[in-house]
C-alpha positions as CSV (number, residue, x, y, z in Angstrom):
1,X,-36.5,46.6,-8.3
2,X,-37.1,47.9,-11.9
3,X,-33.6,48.2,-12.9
4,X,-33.8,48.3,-16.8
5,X,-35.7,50.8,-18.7
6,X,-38.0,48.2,-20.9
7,X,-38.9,47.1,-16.7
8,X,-39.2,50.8,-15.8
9,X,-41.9,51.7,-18.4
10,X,-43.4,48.7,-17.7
11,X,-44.0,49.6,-14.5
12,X,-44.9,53.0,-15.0
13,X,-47.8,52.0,-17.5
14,X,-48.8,49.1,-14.7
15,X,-48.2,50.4,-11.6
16,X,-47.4,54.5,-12.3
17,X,-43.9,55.8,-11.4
18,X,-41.8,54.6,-8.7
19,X,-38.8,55.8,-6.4
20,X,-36.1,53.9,-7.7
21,X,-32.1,54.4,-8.1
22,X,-29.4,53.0,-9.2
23,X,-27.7,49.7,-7.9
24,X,-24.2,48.3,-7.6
25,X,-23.4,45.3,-10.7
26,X,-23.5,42.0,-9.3
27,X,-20.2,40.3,-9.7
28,X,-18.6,37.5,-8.1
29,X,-16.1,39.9,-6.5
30,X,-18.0,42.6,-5.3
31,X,-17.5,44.1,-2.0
32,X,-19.7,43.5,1.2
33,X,-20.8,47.0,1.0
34,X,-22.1,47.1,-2.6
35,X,-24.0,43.4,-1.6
36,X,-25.3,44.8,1.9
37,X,-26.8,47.3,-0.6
38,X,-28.4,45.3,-2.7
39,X,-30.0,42.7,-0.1
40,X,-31.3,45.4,2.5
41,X,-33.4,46.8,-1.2
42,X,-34.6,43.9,-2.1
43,X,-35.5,42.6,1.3
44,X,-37.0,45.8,1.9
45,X,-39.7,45.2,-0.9
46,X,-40.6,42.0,0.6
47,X,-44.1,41.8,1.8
48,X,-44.9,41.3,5.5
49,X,-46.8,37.7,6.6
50,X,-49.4,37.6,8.8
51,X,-49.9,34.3,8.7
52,X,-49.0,32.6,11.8
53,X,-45.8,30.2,12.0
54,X,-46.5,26.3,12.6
55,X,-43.8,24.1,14.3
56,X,-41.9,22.0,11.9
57,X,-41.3,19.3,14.5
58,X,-45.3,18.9,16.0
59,X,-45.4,16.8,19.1
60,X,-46.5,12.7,18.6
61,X,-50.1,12.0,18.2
62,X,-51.6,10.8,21.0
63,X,-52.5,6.6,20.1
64,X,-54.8,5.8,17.2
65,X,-55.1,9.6,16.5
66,X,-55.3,10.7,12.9
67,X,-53.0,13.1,11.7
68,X,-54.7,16.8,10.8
69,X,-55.4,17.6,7.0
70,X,-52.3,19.7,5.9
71,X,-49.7,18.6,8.6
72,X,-49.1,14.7,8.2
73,X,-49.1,12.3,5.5
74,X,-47.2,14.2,2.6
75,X,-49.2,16.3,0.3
76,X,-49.4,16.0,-3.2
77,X,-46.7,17.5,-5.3
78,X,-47.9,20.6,-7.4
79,X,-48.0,19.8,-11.4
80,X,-45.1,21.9,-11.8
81,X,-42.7,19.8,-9.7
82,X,-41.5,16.3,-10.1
83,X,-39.1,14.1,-9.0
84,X,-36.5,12.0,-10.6
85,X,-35.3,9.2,-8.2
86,X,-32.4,7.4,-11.2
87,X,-29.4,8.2,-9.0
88,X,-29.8,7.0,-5.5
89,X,-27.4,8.2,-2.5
90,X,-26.4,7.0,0.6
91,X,-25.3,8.9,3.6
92,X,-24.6,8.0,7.0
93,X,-27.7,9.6,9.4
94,X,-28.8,12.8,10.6
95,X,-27.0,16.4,12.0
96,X,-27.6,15.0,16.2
97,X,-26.3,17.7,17.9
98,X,-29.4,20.1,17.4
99,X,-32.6,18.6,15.2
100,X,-31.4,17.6,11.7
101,X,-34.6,20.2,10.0
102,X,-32.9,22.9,12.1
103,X,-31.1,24.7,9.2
104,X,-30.6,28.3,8.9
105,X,-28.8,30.0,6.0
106,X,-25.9,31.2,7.6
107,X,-25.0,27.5,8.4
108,X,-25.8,25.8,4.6
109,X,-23.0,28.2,2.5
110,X,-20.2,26.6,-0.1
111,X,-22.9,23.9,-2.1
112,X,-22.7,24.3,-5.4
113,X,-25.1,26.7,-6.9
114,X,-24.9,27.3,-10.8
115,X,-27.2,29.7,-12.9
116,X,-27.6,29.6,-16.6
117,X,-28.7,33.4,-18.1
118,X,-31.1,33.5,-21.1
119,X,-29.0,32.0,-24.0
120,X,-25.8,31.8,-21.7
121,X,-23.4,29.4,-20.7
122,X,-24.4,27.7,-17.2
123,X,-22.3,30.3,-14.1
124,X,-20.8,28.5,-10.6
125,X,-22.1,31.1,-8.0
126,X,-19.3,32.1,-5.8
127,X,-20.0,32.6,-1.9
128,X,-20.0,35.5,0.4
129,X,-21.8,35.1,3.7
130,X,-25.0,33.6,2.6
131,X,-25.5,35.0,-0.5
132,X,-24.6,33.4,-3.9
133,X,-22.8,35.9,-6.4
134,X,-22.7,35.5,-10.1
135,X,-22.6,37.7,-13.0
136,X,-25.7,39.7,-13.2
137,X,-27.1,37.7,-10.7
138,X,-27.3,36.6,-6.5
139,X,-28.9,34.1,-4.4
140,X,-30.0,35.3,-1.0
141,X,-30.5,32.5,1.2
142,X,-33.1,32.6,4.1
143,X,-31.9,33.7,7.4
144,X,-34.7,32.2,9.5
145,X,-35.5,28.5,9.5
146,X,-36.3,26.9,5.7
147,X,-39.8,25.6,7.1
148,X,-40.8,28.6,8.1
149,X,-43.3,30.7,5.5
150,X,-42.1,34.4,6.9
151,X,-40.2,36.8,4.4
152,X,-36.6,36.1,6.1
153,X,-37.1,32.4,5.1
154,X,-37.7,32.7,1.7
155,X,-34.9,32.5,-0.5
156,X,-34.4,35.5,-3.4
157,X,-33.1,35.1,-6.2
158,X,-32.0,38.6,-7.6
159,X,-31.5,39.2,-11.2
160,X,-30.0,41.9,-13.4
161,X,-31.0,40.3,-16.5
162,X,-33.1,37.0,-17.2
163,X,-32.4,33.9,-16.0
164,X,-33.4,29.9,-17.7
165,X,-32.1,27.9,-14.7
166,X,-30.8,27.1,-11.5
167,X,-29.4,24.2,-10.0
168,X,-29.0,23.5,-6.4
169,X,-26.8,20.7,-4.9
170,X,-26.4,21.3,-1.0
171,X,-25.6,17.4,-0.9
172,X,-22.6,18.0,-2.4
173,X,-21.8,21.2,0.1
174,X,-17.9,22.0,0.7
175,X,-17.2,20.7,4.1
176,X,-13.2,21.5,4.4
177,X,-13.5,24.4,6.5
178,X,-16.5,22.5,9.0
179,X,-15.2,21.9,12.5
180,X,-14.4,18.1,13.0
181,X,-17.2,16.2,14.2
182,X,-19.3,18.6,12.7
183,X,-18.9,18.3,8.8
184,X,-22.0,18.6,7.7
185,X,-24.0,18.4,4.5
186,X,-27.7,19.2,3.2
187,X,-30.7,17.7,1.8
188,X,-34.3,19.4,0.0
189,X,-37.2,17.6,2.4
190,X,-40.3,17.2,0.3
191,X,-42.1,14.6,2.6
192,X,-44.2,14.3,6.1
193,X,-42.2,13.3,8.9
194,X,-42.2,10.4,10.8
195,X,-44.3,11.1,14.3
196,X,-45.7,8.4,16.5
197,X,-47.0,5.5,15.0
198,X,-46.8,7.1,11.9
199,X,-44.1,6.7,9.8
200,X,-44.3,8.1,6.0
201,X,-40.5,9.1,5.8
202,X,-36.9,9.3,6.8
203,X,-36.6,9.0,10.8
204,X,-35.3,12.8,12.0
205,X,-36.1,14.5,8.9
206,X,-39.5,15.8,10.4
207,X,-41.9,17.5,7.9
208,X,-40.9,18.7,4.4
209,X,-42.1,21.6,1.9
210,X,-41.5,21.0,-1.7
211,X,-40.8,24.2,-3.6
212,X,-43.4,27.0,-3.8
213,X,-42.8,30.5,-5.5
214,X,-43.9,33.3,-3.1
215,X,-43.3,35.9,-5.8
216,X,-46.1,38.7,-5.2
217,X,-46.0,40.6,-8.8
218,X,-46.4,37.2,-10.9
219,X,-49.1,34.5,-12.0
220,X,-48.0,31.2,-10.3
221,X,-46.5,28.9,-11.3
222,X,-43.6,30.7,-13.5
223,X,-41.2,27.6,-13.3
224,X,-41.4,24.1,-13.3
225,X,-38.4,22.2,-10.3
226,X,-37.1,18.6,-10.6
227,X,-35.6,17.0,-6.9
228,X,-33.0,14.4,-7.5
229,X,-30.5,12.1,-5.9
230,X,-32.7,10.5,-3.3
231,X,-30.8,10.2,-0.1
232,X,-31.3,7.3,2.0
233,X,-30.2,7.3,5.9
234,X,-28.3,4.0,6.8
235,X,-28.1,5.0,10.5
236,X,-27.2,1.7,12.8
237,X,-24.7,0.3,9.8
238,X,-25.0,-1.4,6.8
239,X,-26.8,-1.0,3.9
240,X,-30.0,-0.7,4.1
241,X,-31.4,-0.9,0.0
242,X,-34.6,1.0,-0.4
243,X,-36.7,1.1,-3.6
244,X,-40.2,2.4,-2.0
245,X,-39.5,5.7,-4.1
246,X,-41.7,6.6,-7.0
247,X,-40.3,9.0,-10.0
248,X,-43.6,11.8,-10.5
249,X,-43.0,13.8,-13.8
250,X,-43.9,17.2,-14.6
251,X,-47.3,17.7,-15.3
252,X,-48.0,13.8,-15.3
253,X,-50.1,12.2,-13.7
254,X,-52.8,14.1,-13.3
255,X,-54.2,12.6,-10.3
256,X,-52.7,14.5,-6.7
257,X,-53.4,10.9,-4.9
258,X,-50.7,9.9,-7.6
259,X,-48.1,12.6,-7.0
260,X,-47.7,11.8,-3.5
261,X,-44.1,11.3,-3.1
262,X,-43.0,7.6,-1.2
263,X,-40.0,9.7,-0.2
264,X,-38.8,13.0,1.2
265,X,-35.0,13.6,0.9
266,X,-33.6,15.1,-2.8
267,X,-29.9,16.1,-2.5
268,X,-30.6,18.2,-5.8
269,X,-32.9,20.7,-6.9
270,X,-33.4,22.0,-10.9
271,X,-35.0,24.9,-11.5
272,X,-36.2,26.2,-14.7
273,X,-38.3,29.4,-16.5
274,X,-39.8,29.1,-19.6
275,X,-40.0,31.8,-20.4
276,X,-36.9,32.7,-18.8
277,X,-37.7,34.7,-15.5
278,X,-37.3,38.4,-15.8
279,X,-39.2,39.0,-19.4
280,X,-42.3,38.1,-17.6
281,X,-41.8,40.0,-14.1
282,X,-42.3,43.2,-13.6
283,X,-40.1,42.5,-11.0
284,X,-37.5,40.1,-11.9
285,X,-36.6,38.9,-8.2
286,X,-38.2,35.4,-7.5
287,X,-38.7,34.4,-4.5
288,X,-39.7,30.4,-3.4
289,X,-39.7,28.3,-0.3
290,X,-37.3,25.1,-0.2
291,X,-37.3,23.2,2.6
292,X,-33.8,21.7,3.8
293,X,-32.5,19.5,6.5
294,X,-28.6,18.5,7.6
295,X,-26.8,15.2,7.4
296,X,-23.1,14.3,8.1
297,X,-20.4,12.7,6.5
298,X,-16.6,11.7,7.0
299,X,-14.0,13.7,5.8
300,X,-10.3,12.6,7.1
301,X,-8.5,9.4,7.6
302,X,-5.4,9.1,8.7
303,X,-3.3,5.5,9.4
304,X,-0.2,5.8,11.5
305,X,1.6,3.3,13.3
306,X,-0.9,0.0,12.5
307,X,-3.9,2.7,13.8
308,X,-6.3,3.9,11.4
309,X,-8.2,7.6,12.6
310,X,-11.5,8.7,11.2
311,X,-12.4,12.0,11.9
312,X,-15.9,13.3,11.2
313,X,-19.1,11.9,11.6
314,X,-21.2,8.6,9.8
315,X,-19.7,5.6,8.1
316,X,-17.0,4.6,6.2
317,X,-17.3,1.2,4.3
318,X,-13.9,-0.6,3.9
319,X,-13.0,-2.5,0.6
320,X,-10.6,-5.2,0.1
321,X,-9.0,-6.1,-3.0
322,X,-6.2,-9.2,-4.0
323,X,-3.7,-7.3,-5.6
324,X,-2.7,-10.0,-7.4
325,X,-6.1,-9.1,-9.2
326,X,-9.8,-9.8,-8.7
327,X,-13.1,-7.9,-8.2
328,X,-12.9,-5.6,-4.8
329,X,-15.7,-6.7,-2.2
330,X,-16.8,-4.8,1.1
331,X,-16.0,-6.7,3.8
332,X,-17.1,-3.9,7.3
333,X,-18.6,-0.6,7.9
334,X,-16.8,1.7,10.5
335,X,-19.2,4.3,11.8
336,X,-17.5,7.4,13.3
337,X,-20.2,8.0,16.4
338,X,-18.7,11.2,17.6
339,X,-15.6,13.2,16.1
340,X,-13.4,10.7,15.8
341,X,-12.6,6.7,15.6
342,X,-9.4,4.6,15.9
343,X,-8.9,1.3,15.3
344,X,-6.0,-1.3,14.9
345,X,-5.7,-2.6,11.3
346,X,-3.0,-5.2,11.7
347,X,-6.0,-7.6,13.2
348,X,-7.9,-6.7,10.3
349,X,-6.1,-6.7,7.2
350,X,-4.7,-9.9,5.0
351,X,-1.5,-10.2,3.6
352,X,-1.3,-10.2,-0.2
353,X,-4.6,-7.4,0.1
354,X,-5.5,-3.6,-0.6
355,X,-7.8,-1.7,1.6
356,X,-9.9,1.5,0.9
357,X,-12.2,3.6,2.5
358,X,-15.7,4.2,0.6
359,X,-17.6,7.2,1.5
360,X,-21.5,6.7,2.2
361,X,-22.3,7.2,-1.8
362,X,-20.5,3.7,-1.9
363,X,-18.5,5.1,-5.1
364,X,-16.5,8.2,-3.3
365,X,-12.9,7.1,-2.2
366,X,-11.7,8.6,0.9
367,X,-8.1,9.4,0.7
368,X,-6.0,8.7,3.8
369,X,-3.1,10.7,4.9
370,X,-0.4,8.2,5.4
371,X,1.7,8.5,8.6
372,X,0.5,12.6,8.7
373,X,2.5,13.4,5.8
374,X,0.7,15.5,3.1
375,X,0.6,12.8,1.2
376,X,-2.7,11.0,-0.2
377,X,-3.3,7.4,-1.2
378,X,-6.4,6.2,-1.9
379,X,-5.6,2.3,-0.3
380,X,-3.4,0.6,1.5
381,X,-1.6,-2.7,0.8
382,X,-0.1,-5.5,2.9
């Protein structure tokens, strides 16, 4: 869509003249006509695939079988993406009702998205359906399957005027409006998958794609992407500590058998344009691929009458503390197997000693409603 003039002539000169018109402004409050507008042009300039669809979740290799070039181990990460594995997270295990690498669009709204325009101030998106809304800007996200490579599962973002960066965090996805049992939060999957005998990466995660620009009008690559907060599964309880990750910069090493990541779930994605994207497009929609896959996490606790009631999905570590002072230790997971757990504290509690719930991050307190009363604490004491 050549929306400014300085893109118009461009694209006259390049391409000769073009049927064009005017749009609605992006806002963060526009109405769902203006954005139905807006998404139905710009998927409408989308090039058709005919390239055939593979299954994300391939059946197990038959015993002693090596896995086809292209599908299993991971691949080598491009030298415009890297991975920064400083901030570790932890999170109970994968979505179980449907497979975990299921994830559509419509299902992965209210994560933080945050744009920074050329020499501007960094802008939290605001939701509507699954697009992202910001000021001169949106963030169309795929309504087919992430793996897939067709058009619908590409996600867009749509630009008014240029853009430096944008940051992803579907880890840190709004869950207060999920169904219990079914809160659910999202991870980037950059990795193989684990399939018979082989087993390169988290269990239920099947295959990943790191981030690939399917832009059409521009020389690749126009952006370099950073995946962060490793997410590690601790399915079963406990903590299970792993350190087989290795950090792969941007455009270092050199060698692909070196940029072969030891791990495939990022709770973060960076993405940046140098130069910023827009004065280097004749069309300043870019479009990429970014895998994703669903996890779940606890959101309510509520203690009532010596009974303590998790509602949600994963584990909850509890932490005792003297409060006649001292350093707080873990002493037991609870893992919340389906919607919701109960248990009796009186048998498990000391007198003289606090109690809190720890969320799967191991630093997030879970607040618990006290006796159902709108009223938060974030531990107990006997």
């Amino acid at each position: 869509m050549k929306k400014t003039s300085l893109l118009l002539a461009i694209g006259a000169l390049l391409y000769g003249t073009a049927s064009v018109y005017a749009l609605p402004k992006i806002t963060p409050d526009m109405s769902d006509a203006d954005i139905l507008e807006i998404v139905n042009q710009v998927l409408s300039e989308i090039p058709s695939s005919d390239i055939p669809e593979e299954p994300e979740n391939a059946p197990a290799l038959p015993p002693n079988a090596e896995p086809p070039d292209g599908l299993d181990p991971a691949q080598a990460l491009p030298l415009n993406v890297g991975l920064d594995n400083t901030d570790i997270l932890y999170r109970p295990k994968m979505c179980p009702d449907t497979n975990s690498f299921q994830v559509n669009g419509n299902t992965m709204p209210e994560f933080p998205v945050e744009v920074t325009p050329q020499g501007g101030t960094p802008e939290l998106g605001v939701w509507n359906g699954n697009v992202v809304l910001g000021t001169d800007w949106m963030l169309i996200l795929p309504s087919n399957d992430t793996w897939n490579t067709g058009p619908l599962s590409q996600w867009i973002l749509h630009a008014d005027v240029p853009i430096e960066k944008v940051l992803l965090k579907p880890i840190e996805r709004n869950t207060m409006l999920d169904p219990v049992g079914h809160k659910t939060v999202y991870t980037f999957d950059v990795g193989g998958k684990q399939r018979g005998s082989f087993n390169e990466h988290t269990k239920g995660a099947a295959r990943g794609r790191f981030i690939k620009q399917t832009t059409p009008t521009a020389p690749p690559p126009i952006f370099t992407a950073i995946y962060s907060n490793p997410v590690f599964i601790t399915a079963g309880g406990g903590l299970h500590f792993n350190n087989d990750t290795n950090a792969i910069g941007i455009n270092n090493p050199q060698n692909p058998a070196d940029r072969v990541p030891s791990h495939d779930l990022y709770g973060t994605l960076e993405i940046n344009f140098d130069p910023a994207v827009g004065d280097i497009l004749i069309d300043p929609d870019f479009a990429f691929l970014a895998d994703t896959d669903c996890i779940l996490s606890v959101e309510e606790a509520i203690y009532s009458g010596d009974q303590l009631t998790l509602r949600g999905n994963g584990l909850v570590y509890v932490m005792e503390t003297n409060a006649a002072g001292g350093e707080p230790s873990f002493i037991y997971t609870l893992a919340v197997d389906r919607d919701e757990l109960t248990v009796g504290v009186s048998d498990n509690v000391r007198a003289g000693y606090c109690y809190s719930l720890v969320k799967e991050d191991l630093t997030t307190i879970l607040p618990i409603n006290i006796d159902g009363v709108e009223k938060l604490k974030d531990e107990i004491c006997f």
